[in-house]
C-alpha positions in Angstrom: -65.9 44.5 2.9 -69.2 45.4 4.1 -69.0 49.7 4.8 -65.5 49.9 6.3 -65.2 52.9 8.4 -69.2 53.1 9.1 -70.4 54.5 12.4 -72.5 51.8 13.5 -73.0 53.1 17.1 -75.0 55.5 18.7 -74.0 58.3 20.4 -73.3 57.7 24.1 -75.3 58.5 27.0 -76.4 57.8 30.6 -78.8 55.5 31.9 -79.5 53.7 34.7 -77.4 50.7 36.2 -77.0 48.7 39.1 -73.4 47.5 39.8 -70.6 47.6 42.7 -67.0 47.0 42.6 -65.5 43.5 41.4 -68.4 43.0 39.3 -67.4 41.6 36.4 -69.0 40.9 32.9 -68.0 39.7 29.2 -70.1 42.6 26.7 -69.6 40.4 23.3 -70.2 42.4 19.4 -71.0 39.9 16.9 -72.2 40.3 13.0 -73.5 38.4 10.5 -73.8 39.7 7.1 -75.2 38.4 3.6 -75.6 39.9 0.0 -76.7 38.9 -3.5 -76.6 40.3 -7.0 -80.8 40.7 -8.3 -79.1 38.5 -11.4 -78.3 35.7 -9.3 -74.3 36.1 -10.3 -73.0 36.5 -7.2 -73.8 36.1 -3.3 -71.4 36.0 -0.4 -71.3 36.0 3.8 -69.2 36.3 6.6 -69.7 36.3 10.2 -67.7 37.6 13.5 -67.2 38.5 17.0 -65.4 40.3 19.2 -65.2 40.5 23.5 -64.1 42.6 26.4 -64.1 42.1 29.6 -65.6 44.8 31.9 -64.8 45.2 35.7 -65.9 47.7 38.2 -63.3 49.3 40.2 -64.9 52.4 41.4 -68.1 53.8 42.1 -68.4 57.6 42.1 -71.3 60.2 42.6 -71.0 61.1 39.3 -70.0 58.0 37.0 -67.8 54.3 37.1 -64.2 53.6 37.1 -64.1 50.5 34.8 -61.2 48.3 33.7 -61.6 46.9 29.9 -59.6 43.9 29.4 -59.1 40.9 26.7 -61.4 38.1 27.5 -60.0 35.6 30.0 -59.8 33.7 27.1 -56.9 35.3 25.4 -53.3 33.8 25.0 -50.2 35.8 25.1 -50.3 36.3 21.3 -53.3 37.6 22.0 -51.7 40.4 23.9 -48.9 41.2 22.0 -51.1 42.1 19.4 -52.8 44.6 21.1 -51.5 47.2 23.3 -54.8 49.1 24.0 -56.0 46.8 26.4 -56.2 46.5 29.8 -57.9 50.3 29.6 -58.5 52.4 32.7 -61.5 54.3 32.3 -64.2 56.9 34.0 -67.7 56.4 32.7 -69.4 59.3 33.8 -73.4 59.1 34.5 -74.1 61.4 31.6 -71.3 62.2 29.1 -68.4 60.1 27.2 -65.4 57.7 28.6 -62.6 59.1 29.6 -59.0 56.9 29.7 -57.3 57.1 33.0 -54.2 55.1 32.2 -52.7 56.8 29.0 -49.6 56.8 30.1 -49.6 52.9 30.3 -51.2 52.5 27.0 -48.4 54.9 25.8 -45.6 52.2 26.8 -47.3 49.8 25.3 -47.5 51.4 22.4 -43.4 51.9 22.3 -43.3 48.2 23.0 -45.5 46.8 20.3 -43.9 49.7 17.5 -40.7 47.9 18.5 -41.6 44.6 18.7 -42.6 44.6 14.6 -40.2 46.6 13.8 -41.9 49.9 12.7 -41.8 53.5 13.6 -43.9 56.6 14.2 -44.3 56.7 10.7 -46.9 53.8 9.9 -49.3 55.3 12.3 -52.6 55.8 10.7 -51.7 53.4 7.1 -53.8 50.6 6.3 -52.6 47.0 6.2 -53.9 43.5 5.5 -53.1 40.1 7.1 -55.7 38.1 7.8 -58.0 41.3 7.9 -57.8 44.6 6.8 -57.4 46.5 10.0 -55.4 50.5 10.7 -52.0 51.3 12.5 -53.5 53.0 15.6 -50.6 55.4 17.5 -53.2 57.3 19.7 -54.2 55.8 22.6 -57.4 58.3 23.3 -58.5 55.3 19.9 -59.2 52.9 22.9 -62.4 54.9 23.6 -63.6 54.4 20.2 -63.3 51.1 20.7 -64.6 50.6 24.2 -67.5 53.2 22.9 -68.7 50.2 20.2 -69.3 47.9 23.6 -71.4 50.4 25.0 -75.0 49.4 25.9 -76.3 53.0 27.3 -79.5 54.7 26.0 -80.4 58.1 26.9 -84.0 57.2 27.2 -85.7 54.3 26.4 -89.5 54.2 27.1 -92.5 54.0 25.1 -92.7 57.1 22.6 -89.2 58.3 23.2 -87.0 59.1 20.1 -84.0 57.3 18.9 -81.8 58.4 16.1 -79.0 56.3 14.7 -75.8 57.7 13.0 -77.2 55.3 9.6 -80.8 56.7 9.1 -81.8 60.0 7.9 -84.1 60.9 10.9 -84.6 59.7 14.1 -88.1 57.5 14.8 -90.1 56.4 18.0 -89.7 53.8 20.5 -91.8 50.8 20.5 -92.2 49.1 23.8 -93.7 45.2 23.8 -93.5 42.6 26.1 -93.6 38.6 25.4 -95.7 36.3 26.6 -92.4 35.4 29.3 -92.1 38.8 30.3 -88.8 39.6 28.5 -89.3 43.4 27.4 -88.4 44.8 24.2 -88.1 48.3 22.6 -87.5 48.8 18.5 -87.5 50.7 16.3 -87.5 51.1 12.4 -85.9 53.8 10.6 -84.9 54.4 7.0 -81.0 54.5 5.7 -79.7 57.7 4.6 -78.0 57.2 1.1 -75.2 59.9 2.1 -73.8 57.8 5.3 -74.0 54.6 2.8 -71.8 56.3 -0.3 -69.4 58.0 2.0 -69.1 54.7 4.0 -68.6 53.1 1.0 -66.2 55.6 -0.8 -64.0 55.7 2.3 -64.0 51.7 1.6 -62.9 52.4 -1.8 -59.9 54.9 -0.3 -58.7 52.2 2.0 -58.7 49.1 -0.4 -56.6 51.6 -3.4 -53.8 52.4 -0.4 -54.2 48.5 0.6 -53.3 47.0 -3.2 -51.2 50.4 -3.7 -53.5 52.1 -6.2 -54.4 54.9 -4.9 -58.0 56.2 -4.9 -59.1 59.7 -4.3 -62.3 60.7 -1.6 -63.9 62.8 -3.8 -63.2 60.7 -6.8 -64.6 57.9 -5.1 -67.5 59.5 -3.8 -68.6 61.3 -7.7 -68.9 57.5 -8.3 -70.4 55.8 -5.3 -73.3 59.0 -5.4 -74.0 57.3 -9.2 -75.7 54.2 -6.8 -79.5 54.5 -5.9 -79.5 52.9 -2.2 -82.4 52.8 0.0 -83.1 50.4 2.6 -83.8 50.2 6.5 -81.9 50.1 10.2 -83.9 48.4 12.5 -83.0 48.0 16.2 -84.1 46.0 19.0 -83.2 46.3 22.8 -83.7 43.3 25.3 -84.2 44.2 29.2 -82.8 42.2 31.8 -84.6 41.6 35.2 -83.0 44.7 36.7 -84.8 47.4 33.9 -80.8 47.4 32.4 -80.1 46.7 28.1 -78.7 43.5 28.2 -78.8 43.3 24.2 -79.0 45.1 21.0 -80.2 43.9 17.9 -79.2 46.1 14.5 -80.3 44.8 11.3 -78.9 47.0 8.3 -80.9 46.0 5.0 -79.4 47.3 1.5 -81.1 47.6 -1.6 -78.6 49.0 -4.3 -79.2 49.4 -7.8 -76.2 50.2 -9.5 -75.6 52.3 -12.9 -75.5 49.4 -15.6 -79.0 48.3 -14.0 -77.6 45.6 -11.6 -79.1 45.1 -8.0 -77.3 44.0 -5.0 -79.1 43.3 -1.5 -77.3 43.6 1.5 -78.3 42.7 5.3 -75.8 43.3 8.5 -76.9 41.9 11.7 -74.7 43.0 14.9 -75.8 41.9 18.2 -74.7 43.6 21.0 -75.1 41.5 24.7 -73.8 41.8 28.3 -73.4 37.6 28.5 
């Protein structure tokens, strides 16, 4: 498990978009990650994505009303795994989501409790089937969720400054332009070993409740601090025709070197895109 429970996001805010009602558009999150022991012992990968659907329904002074769905593409299994989705939601112009249709999502949630058999009392415990994933009850979570498809920048020009919730201090935009006209902003910043350990440690926490050997936060985190991590986020955004993000680039690279002397090398990719 590559950081399980890491804030990979950025905090949300407004900018500037062109869209009327019915408009519809599949945001896709996708990752790719790869690490290696310095010894050559071990390596490993994995790769993934996930999609919503996004429609307009409203256009306000101040903000969207947007419906977040399962892609087209999902069967009824699909569904009756997830009861968070379809979400009703206001997007204001400068601020966080806000779920209209709680009262739905609460139903659903009754349904789907019922449906495997379980009560109240799962809610927030950790399970593994084919990944390890946690019993959600709430269903405020959804905006969580809808918050990781979320394109917005506050301000993206040349010279503006971006912080992510993975560095240790925020750095400045760097506007280029290709040969094709496609615009670009990045930005490199450097990891801060404290989001890394507790990310980690957290990890640690989730896997002892998932194989039933419990594992302490602050026990975990006296040994995760005992790692020497450094490393870099860099983070790319792609403009569309209209002056809108229409993709974001993250690369996460790791450089770990562990107590006994060994050195591990991680890189995440997640891409971000409006397809």
């Amino acid at each position: 498990m590559f950081l399980i429970g890491a804030t990979l996001f950025a905090p949300l805010a407004a900018y500037a978009q062109t869209s009327a009602v019915g408009d519809e558009v599949v945001v896709q999150k996708s990752y790719e990650t790869s690490s290696e022991m310095s010894d050559g012992s071990s390596s490993g990968s994995s790769s993934g994505h996930d999609s919503l659907l996004e429609r307009v329904v409203a256009i306000r002074d101040d903000g969207r009303e947007l419906i977040y769905d399962l892609p087209k593409s999902a069967t009824k299994e699909d569904r009756a795994r997830n009861w968070q989705f379809p979400a009703h939601v206001f997007q204001p112009n400068r601020g966080t989501v806000m779920l209209l249709n709680r009262g739905d999502l609460e139903a659903r949630l009754v349904a789907w409790l019922k449906s495997a058999g379980w009560d109240r009392s799962v809610c927030g415990r950790w399970i593994f089937t084919w990944n390890a994933f946690r019993i959600e009850c709430e269903p405020e979570s959804v905006i969580d969720t809808i918050n990781a498809f979320d394109l917005r920048v506050s301000e993206l020009r040349e010279g503006a400054l971006y912080s992510d919730n993975n560095a240790a201090a925020p750095g400045r935009l760097v506007r280029k332009a290709s040969e094709a006209g496609v615009v670009t902003f990045t930005v490199e910043l450097q990891v801060n070993p404290d989001v890394v350990h507790r990310a980690r440690a957290e990890s640690d926490v989730v896997v002892g409740e998932i194989t039933k050997k419990s594992v302490l936060l602050e026990v975990a985190l006296l040994e995760r601090r005992k790692e020497h991590v450094s490393g870099t986020v860099s983070v790319t955004f792609e403009m569309d025709d209209a002056g809108s993000v229409k993709r974001r680039v993250r690369v996460i690279r790791l450089k770990t070197k562990r107590p006994d002397g060994s050195t591990e090398t991680e890189t995440k990719t997640d891409t971000l895109e409006r397809l």
